[in-house]
C-alpha positions in Angstrom: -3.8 28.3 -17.2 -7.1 30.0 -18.2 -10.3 28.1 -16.6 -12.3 27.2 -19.7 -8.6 25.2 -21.2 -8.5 23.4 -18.0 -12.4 22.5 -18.2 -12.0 20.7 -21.7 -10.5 17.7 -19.7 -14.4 17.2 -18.3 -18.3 17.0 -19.4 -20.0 20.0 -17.5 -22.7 22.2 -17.3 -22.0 26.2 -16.7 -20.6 29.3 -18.1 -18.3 30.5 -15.4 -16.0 33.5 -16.2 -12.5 32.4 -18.2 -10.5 33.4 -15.0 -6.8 32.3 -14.8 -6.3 29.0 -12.3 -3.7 28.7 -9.9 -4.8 25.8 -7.9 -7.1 22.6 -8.2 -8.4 21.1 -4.7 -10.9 19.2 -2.8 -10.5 21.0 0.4 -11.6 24.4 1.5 -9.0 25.2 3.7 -6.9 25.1 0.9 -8.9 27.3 -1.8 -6.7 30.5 -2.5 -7.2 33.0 -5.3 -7.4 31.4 -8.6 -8.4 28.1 -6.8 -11.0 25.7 -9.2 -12.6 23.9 -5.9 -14.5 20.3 -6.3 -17.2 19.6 -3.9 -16.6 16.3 -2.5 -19.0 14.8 -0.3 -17.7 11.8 2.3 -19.1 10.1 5.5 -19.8 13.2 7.8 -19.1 15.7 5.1 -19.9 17.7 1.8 -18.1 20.2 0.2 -20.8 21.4 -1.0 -21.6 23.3 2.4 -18.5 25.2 1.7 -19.1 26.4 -2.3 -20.0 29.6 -1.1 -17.2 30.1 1.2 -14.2 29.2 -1.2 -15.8 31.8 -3.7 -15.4 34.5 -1.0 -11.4 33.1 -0.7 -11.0 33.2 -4.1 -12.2 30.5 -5.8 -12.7 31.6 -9.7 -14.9 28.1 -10.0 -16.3 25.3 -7.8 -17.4 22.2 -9.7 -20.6 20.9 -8.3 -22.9 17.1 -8.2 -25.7 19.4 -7.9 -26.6 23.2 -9.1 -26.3 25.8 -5.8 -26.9 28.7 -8.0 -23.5 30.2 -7.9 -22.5 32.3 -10.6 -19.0 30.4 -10.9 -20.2 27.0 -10.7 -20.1 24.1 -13.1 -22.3 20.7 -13.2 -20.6 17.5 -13.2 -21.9 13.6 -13.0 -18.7 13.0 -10.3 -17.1 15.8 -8.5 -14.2 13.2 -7.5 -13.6 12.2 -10.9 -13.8 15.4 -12.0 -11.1 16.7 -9.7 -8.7 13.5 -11.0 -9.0 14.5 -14.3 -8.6 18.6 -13.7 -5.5 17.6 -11.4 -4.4 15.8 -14.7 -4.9 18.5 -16.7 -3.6 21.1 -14.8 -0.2 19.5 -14.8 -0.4 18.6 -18.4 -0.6 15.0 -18.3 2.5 14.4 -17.1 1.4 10.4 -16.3 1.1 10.0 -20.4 4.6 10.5 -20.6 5.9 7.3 -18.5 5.7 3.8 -18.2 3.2 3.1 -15.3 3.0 0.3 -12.8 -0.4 0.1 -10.6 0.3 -2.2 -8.0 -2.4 -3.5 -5.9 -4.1 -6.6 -3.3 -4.3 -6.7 0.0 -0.5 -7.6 1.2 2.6 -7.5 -0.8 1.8 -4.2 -2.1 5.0 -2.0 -1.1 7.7 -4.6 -0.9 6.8 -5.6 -4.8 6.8 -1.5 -5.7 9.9 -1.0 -3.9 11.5 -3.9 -5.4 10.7 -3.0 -8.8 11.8 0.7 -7.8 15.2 -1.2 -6.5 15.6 -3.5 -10.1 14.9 -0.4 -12.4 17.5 1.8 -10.6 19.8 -0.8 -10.5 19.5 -1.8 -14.6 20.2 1.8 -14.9 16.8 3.7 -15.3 15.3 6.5 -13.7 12.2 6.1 -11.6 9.4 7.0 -9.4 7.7 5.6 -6.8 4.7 6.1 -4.8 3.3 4.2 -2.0 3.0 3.7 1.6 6.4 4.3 2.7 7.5 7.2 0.5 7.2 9.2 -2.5 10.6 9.1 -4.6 11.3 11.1 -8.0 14.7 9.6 -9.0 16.7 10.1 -5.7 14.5 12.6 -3.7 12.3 11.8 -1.0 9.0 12.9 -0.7 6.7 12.2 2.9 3.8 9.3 2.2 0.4 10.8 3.8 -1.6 8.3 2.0 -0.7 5.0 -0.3 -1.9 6.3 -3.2 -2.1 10.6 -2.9 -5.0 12.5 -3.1 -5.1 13.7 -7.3 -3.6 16.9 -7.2 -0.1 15.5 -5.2 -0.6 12.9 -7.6 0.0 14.5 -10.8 2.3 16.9 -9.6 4.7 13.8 -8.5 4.1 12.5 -12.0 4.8 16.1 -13.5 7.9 16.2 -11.4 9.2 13.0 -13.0 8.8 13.6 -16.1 10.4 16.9 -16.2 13.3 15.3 -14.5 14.0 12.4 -16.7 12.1 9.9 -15.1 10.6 7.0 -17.4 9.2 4.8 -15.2 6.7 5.0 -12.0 5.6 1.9 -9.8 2.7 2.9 -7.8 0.5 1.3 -4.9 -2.7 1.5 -5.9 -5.6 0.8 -2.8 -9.0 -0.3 -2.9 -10.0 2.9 -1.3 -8.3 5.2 -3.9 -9.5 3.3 -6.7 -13.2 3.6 -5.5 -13.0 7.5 -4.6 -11.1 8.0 -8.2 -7.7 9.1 -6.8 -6.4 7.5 -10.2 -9.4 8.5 -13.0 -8.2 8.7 -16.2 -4.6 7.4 -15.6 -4.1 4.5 -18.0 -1.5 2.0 -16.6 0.3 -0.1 -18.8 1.1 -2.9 -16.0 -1.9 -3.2 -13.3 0.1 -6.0 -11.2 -2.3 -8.3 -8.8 -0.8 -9.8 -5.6 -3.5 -11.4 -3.5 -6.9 -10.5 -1.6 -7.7 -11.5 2.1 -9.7 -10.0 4.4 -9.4 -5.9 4.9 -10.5 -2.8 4.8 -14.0 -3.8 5.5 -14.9 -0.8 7.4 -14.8 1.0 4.7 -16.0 -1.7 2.0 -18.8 -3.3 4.0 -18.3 -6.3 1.8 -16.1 -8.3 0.6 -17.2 -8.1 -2.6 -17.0 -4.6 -2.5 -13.5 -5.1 -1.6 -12.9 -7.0 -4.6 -14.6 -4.7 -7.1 -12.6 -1.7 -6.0 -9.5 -3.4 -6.9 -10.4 -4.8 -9.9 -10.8 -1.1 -11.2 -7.4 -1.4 -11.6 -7.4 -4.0 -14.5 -10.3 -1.5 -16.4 -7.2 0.8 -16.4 -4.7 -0.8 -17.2 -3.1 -2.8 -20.3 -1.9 -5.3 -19.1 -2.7 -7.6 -15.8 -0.4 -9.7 -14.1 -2.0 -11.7 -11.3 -1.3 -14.1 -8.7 -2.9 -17.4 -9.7 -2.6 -19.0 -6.7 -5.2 -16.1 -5.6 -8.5 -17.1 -6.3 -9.5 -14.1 -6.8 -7.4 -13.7 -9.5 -9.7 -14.7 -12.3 -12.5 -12.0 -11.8 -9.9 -9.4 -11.7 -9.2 -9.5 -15.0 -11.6 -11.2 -16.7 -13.7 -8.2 -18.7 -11.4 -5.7 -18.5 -9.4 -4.6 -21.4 -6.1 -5.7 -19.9 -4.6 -8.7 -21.2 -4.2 -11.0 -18.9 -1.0 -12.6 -18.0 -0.3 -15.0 -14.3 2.6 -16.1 -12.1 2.0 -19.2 -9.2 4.3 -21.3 -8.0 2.0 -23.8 -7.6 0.5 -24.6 -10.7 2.0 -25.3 -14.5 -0.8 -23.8 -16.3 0.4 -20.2 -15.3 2.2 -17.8 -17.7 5.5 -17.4 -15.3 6.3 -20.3 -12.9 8.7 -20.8 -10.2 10.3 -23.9 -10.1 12.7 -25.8 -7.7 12.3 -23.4 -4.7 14.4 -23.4 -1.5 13.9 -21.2 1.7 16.2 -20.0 3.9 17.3 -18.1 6.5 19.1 -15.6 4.5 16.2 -15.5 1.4 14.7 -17.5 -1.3 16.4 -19.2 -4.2 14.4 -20.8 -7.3 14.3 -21.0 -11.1 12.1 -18.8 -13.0 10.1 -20.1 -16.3 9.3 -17.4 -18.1 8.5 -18.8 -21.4 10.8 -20.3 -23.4 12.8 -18.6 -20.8 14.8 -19.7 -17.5 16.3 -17.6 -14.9 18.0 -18.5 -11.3 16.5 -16.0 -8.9 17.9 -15.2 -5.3 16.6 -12.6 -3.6 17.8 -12.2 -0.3 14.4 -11.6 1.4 13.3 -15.0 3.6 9.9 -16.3 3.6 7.6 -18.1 0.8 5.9 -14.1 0.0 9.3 -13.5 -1.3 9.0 -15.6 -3.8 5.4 -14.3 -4.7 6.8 -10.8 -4.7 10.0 -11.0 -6.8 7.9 -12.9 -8.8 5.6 -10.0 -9.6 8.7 -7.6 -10.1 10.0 -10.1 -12.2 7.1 -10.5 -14.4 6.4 -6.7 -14.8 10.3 -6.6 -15.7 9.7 -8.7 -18.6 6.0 -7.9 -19.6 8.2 -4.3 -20.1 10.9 -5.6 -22.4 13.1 -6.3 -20.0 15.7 -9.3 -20.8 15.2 -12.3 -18.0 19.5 -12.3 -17.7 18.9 -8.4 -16.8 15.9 -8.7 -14.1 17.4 -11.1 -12.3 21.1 -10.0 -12.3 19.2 -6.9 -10.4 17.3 -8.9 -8.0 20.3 -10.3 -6.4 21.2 -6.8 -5.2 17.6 -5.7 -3.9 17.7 -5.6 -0.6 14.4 -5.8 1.9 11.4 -3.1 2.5 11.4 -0.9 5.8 8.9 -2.7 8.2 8.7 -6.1 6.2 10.7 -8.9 8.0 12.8 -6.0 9.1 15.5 -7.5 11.3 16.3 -5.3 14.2 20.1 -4.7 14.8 20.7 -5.3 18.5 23.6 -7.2 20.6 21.4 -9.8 21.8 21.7 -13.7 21.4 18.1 -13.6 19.9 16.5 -11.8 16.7 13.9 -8.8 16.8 11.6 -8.8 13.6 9.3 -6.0 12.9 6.7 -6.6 10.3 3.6 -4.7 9.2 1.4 -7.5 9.2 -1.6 -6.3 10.5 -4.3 -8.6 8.7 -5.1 -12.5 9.1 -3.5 -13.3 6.0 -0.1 -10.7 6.5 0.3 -12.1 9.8 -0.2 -15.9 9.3 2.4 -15.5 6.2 5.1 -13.7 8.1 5.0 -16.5 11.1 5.0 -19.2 8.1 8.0 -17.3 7.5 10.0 -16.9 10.7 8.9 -20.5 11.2 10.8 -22.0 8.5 13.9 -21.1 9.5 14.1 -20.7 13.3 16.0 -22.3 16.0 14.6 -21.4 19.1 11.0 -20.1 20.3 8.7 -17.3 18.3 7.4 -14.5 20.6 4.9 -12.8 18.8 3.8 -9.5 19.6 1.0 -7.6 17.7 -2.6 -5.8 18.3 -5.4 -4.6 16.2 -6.4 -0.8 14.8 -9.4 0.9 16.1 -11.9 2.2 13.9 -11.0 -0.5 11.6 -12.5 -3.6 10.9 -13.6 -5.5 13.9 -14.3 -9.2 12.3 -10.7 -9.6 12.0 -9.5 -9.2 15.5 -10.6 -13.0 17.1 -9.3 -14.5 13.7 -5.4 -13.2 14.0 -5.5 -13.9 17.8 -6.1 -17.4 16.7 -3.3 -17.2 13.6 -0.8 -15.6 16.3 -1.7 -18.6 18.8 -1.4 -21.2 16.2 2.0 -20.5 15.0 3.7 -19.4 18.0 5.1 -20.0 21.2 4.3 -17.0 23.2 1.7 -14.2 22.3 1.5 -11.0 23.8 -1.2 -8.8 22.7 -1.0 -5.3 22.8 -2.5 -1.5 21.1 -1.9 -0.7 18.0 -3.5 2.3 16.7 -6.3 2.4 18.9 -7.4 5.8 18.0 -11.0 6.5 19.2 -11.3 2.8 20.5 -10.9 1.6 23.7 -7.5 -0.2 23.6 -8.7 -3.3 26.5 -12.1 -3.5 24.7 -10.1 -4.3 20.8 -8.0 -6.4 23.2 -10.6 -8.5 24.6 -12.0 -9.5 20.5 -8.6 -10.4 19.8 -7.8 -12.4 22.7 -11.6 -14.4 22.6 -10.4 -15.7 19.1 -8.0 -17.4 20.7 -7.9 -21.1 21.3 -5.3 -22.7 20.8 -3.1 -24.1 23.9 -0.4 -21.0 24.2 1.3 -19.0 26.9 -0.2 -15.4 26.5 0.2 -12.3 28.0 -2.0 -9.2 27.6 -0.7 -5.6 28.0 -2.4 -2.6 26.3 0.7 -0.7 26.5 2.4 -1.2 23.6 5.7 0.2 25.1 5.3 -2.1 28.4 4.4 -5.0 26.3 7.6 -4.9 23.7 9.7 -5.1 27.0 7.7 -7.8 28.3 8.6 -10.0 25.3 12.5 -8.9 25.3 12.3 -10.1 28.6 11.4 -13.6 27.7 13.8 -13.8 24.7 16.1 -17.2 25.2 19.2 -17.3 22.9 17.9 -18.6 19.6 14.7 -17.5 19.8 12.8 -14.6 17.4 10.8 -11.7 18.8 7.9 -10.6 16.3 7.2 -6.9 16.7 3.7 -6.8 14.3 1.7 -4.4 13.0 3.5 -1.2 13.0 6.0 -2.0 10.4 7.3 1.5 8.8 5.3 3.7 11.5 6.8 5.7 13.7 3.5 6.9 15.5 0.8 5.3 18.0 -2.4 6.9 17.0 -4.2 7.1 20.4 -7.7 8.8 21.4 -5.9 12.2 22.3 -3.7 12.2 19.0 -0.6 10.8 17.5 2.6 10.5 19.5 5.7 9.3 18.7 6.8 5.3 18.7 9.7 4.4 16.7 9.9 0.7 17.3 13.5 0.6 16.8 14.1 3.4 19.0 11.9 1.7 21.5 14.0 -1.9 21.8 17.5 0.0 21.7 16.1 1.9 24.7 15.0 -0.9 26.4 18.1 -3.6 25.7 19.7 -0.1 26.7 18.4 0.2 30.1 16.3 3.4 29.7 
């Protein structure tokens, strides 16, 4: 592609020469001949220090916030948005040729893009999906680095399914990629809205900020289904060109309604309203978020043209998410859960969960990232307390933090009356809790969910959870 076809996709300033582009990227260690490279600037960086050094690896152009007086650069109001959209371009705007599904809040994201990966492929489509856990085009796996990719992974995943047949692609969307314009100029035609709790406030600052990010979402999209029972839900939509249109199961007013719901041990069972419509739903997934997500998958389903017999024929055979209310297999007389939870609201639902259906105790087991936000550390010592019978906190992704010092926040939120045991190593502190497992009772492994890592000071190493309990129960 010649440079001055790819540059129609943005407003600029510049005459660089019409060199042929091989490569669009935000990262000068990546810039090869006939790279276009974008000066980002971040916290503790600016790409703009590197300009001159990308041109001298090849670069035939680097898009600039402000002029350095290169020969080869060009102006632009947003150098993020401005790689988004060349990223688009580059890869012909592959995302205009399929049916898009943004799906974003603060929990509930994955399992509801999975499931509606799941219902699609089971009614017979081809799909993508992109999200936390993995990056699928049809059948083929793809590694997740981030939730929702930087722009020029992105567009080549949507490139790749659409030359392969795909007509569908349900997407995470986070508050953090919405506010550094992973996704500008990508029109969704259903921005889906689970719920908003309390996260990612080291890098918001506020909730409000928090909130706004995600509602960039519904300024994309056609279409917004929310969570009414949120009540954030209103201000997402409201102003936004997407029509809005709600699920809840508590209140009658709502667009989609569940009605006459039962939990269980095995999943959730209850009759959809949707419309004139009803449909029996049983998704074999326990816990009341099961509920709310199938809801959402079912709601997109329609809002699509989907027939209600269809959707939830295809729910019955979804199955559950890697890392949410994943049950361990083991030979004990007890259950081992492992769950991502690793926010006040995440957590307290998942115990909500286990606690509906139990028989015996609930050992809960969790920790709190480092270099994440801090405020929420005493609050889900206090949810872990609350709701169960034994707590033992542990690390979990400490990174550059000290692991007793996260520890000690967590552990001064609590106060209810509990039997707790503290042990920074996470490793140490999983066979603690097998240890204490009576027949009957459940063992709540939180916060890693789908990792397989512990991201310490000195660097990642490995810590497959599952691995970690076979060895144990195993002896080693």
């Amino acid at each position: 592609m010649k440079l001055y076809d790819l540059l129609c996709a943005i407003e600029y300033t510049g005459k660089p020469e019409n060199a042929v582009v091989t490569h669009v990227t935000e990262d000068s260690r990546k810039v090869v001949p006939g790279s276009v490279f974008c000066c980002v600037a971040g916290k503790g960086f600016d790409g703009h220090d590197y300009a001159a050094q990308a041109i001298e690896n090849g670069a035939v152009c680097v898009v600039v916030q402000r002029s350095l007086g290169l020969p080869c650069e060009v102006v632009v109001e947003n150098t993020r948005a401005a790689y988004a959209l060349l990223s688009a371009a580059y890869h012909g705007n592959a995302h205009e040729k399929l049916t898009l599904v943004g799906v974003t809040g603060t929990n509930g994201k994955t399992t509801t893009a999975c499931l509606l990966k799941q219902m699609f492929d089971h009614m017979g489509y081809k799909s993508g999906l992109i999200g936390t856990l993995v990056n699928m085009v049809g059948d083929v796996e793809y590694p997740a680095v981030l939730t929702t990719p930087d722009p020029w992974e992105l567009h080549s995943l949507f490139a790749e399914m659409a030359a392969t047949g795909c007509t569908h692609c349900f997407m995470e969307v986070s508050s953090q990629a919405l506010d550094q314009k992973r996704v500008e100029g990508v029109t969704f035609q259903v921005g889906v809205f689970s719920n908003l709790t309390q996260d990612h406030l080291d890098y918001h600052g506020t909730f409000e900020n928090y909130l706004l990010a995600k509602r960039q979402l519904f300024v994309q999209s056609e279409i917004g289904i929310v969570n009414l029972d949120d009540e954030a839900a209103p201000r997402m939509v409201q102003g936004t060109p997407a029509r809005p249109v709600t699920y809840s199961m508590r209140r009658d007013d709502a667009d989609y309604t569940a009605k006459e719901i039962a939990l269980n041990t095995h999943g959730v069972d209850y009759h959809l309203v949707a419309h004139s419509n009803i449909g029996r739903v049983d998704y074999r997934v326990p816990g009341a978020f099961s509920v709310y997500n199938s809801m959402a998958a079912a709601c997109t389903a329609f809002e699509l043209g989907i027939e209600l017999p269809r959707i939830t024929e295809a729910l019955t055979k979804c199955g559950g998410v890697k890392g949410r209310m994943e049950l361990v297999p083991t030979s004990t007389d007890y259950s081992v859960i492992i769950d991502y939870a690793h926010t006040p609201d995440g957590l307290e639902n998942v115990i909500t969960a286990i606690n509906q259906t139990r028989q015996g105790k609930l050992i809960t087991l969790f920790g709190c990232g480092g270099d994440r936000d801090a405020t929420k550390r005493p609050l889900m010592g206090e949810i872990a307390a609350q709701g169960s019978d034994r707590v033992v906190v542990t690390s979990d992704n400490p990174r550059s933090e000290d692991p007793q010092a996260i520890i000690d926040e967590v552990v001064a939120g609590i106060k209810s009356r509990t039997k707790l045991h503290v042990e920074p190593d996470r490793r140490a502190a999983i066979a603690y809790a097998l240890k204490k497992a009576k027949a009957g009772d459940v063992v709540l492994l939180a916060g890693k969910g789908q990792e397989t890592y512990q991201v310490l000071a000195q660097g990642s190493i490995d810590f497959d959870e599952r691995v970690i309990v076979r060895e144990i129960l195993e002896g080693r």
